[in-house]
VOPAGU-2260 file (C-alpha; in pm, 1 decimal, decimal comma):
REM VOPAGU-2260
SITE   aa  ch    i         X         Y         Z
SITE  UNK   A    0   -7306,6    2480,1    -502,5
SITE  UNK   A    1   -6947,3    2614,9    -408,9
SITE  UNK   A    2   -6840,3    2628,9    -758,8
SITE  UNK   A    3   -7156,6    2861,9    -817,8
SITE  UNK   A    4   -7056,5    3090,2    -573,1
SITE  UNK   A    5   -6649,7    3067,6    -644,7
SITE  UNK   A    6   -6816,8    3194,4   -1044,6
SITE  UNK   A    7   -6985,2    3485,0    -870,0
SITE  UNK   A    8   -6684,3    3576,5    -727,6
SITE  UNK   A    9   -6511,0    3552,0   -1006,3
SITE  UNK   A   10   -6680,0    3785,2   -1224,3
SITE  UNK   A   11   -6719,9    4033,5    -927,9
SITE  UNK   A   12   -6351,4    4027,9    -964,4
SITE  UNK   A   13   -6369,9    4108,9   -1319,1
SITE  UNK   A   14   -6665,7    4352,4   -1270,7
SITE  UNK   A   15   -6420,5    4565,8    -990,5
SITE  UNK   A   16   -6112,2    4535,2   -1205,1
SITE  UNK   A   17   -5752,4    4433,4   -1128,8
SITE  UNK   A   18   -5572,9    4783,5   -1046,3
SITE  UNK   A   19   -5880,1    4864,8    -812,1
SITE  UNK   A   20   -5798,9    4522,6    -662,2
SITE  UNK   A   21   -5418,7    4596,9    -664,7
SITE  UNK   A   22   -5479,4    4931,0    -516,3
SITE  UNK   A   23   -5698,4    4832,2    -286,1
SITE  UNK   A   24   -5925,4    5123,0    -340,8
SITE  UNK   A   25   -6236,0    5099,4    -104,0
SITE  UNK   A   26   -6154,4    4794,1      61,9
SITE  UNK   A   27   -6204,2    4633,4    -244,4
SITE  UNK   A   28   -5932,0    4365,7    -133,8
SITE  UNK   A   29   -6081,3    4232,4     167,2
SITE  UNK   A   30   -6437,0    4233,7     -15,9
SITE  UNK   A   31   -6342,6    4055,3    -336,7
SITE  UNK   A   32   -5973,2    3801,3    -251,7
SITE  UNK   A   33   -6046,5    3748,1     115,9
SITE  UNK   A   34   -6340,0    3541,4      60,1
SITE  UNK   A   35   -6218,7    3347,3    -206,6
SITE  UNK   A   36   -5915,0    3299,4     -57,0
SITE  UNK   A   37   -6141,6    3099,4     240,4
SITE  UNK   A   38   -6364,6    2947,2      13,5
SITE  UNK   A   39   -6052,2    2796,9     -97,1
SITE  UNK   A   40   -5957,5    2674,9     224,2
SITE  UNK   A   41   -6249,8    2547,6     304,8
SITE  UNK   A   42   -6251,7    2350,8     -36,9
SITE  UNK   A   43   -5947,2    2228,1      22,0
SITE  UNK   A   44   -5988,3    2111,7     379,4
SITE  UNK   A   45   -6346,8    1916,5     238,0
SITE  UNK   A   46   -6142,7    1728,2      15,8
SITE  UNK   A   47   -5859,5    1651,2     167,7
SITE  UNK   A   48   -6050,7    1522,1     429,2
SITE  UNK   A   49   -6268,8    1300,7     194,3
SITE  UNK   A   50   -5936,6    1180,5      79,0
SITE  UNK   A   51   -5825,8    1085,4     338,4
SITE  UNK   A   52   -6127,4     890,2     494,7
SITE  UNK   A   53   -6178,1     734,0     163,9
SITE  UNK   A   54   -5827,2     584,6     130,6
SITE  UNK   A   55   -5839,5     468,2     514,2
SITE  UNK   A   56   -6168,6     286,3     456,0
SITE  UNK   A   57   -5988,4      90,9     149,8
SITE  UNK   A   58   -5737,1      29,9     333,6
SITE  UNK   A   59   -5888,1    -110,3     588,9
SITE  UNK   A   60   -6159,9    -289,4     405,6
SITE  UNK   A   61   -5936,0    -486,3     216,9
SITE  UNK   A   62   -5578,9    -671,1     403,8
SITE  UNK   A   63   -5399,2    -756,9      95,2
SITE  UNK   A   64   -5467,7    -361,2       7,4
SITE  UNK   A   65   -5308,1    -276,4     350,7
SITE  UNK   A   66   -5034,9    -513,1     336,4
SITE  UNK   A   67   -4941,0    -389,7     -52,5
SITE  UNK   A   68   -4925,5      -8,0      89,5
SITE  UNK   A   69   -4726,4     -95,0     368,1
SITE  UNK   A   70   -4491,0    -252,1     135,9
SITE  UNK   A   71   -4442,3       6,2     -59,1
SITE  UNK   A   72   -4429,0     280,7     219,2
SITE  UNK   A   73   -4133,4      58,2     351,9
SITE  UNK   A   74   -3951,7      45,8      19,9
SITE  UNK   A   75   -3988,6     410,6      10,8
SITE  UNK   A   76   -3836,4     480,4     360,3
SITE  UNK   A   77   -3548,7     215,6     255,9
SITE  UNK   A   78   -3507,2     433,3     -40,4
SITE  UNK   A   79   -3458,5     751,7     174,5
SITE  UNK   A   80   -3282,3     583,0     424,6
SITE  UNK   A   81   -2982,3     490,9     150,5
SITE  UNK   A   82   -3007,9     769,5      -7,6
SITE  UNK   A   83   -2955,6     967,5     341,9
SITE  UNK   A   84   -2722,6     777,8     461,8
SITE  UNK   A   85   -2521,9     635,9     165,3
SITE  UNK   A   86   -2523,5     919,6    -154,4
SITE  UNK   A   87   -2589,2    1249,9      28,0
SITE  UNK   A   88   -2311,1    1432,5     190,5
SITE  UNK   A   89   -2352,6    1745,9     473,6
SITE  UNK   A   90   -2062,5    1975,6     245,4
SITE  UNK   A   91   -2124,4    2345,7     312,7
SITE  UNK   A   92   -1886,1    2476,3     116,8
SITE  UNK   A   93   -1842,4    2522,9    -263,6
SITE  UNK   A   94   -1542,5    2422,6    -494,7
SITE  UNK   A   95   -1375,5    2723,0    -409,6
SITE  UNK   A   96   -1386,2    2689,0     -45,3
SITE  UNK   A   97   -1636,4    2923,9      17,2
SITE  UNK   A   98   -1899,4    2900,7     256,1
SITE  UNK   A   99   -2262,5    2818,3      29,0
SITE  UNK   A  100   -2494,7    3138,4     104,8
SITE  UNK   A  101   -2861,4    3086,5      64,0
SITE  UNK   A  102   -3117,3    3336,6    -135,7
SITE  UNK   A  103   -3244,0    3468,0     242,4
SITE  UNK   A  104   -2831,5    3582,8     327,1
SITE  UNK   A  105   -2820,5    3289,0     592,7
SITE  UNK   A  106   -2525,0    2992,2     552,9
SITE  UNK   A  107   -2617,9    2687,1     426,7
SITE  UNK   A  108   -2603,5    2417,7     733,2
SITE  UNK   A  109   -2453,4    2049,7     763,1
SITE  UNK   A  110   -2847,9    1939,0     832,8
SITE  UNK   A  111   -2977,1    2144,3     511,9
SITE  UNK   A  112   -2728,1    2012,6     277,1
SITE  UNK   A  113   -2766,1    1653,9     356,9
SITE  UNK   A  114   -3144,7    1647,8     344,0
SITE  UNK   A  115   -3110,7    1863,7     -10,9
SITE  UNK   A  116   -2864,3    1596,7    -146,4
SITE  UNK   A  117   -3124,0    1275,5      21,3
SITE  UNK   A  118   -3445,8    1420,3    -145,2
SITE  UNK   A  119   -3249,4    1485,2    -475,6
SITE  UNK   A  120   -3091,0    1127,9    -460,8
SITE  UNK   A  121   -3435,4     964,4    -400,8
SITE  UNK   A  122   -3594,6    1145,4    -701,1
SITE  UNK   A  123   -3320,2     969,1    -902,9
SITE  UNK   A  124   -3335,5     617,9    -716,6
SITE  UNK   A  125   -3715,2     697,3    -772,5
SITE  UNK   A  126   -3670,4     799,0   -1174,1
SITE  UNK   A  127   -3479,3     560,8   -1223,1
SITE  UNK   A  128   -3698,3     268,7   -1092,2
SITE  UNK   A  129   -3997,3     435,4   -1338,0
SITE  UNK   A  130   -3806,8     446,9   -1617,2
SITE  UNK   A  131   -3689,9     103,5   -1560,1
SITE  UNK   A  132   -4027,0      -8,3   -1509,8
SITE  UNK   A  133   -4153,5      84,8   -1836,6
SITE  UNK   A  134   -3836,7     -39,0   -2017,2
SITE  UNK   A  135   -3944,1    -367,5   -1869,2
SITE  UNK   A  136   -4273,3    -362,7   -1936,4
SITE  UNK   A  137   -4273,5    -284,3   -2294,8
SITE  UNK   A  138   -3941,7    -537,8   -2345,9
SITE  UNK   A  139   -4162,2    -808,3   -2146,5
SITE  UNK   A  140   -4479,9    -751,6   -2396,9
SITE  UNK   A  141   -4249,2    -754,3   -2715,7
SITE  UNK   A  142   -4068,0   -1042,1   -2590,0
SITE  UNK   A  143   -4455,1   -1237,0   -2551,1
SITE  UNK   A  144   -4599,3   -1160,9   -2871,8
């Protein structure tokens, strides 16, 4: 039912055109983007929602399900833990000795630069452990057969 009327929008958008849109001639904006733009919301919040009720209820339904996520939650947080408190570093300034600016004009801080180096360290822990995995896994079939 929601896609039906997201299509209607849709080619109302196409019907009005994209310069009368850009323009915003006749309050064609607020007519036309507004409405889709809380139909998406809405969308989103139904199935996020459903998401997250549905996962809950599996978890809860089933203990070894429960226990499995848990361990894996904790060897994510152990993950960002070393890789906050072992790989990333707080520098601020560049090679040169320069203070780091950011795109907004504002100096990078101590705070911003470690959590920048943690989360890029845990995407390689994280790589690293998938690409690992699959090494292993196709090594472990050729090595049965």
């Amino acid at each position: 039912m929601l896609g039906l009327v997201a299509f209607g929008f849709f080619f109302y958008t196409l019907a009005v055109g994209d310069e009368a849109i850009e323009l915003n001639e006749n309050g064609v904006q607020s007519s036309t983007v507004t409405p889709m733009m809380y139909l998406s919301y809405i969308i989103l919040g139904i199935i996020i929602l459903s998401v997250v009720v549905f996962v809950l209820k599996g978890l809860f339904t089933s203990p070894e399900t429960l226990k499995k996520s848990l361990i894996s939650i904790g060897l994510l947080v152990v993950v960002v833990l070393i890789s906050y408190f072992a790989f990333a570093d707080n520098s601020v300034v560049n090679a040169q000795g320069e203070a780091i600016m950011l795109d907004d004009g504002e100096q990078l801080t101590a705070s911003t630069s470690q959590w920048i180096g943690t989360s890029l360290y845990v995407f390689y822990i994280l790589a690293i452990v998938a690409v690992g995995t699959i090494v292993w896994s196709g090594v472990s079939k050729v090595l049965k057969r």
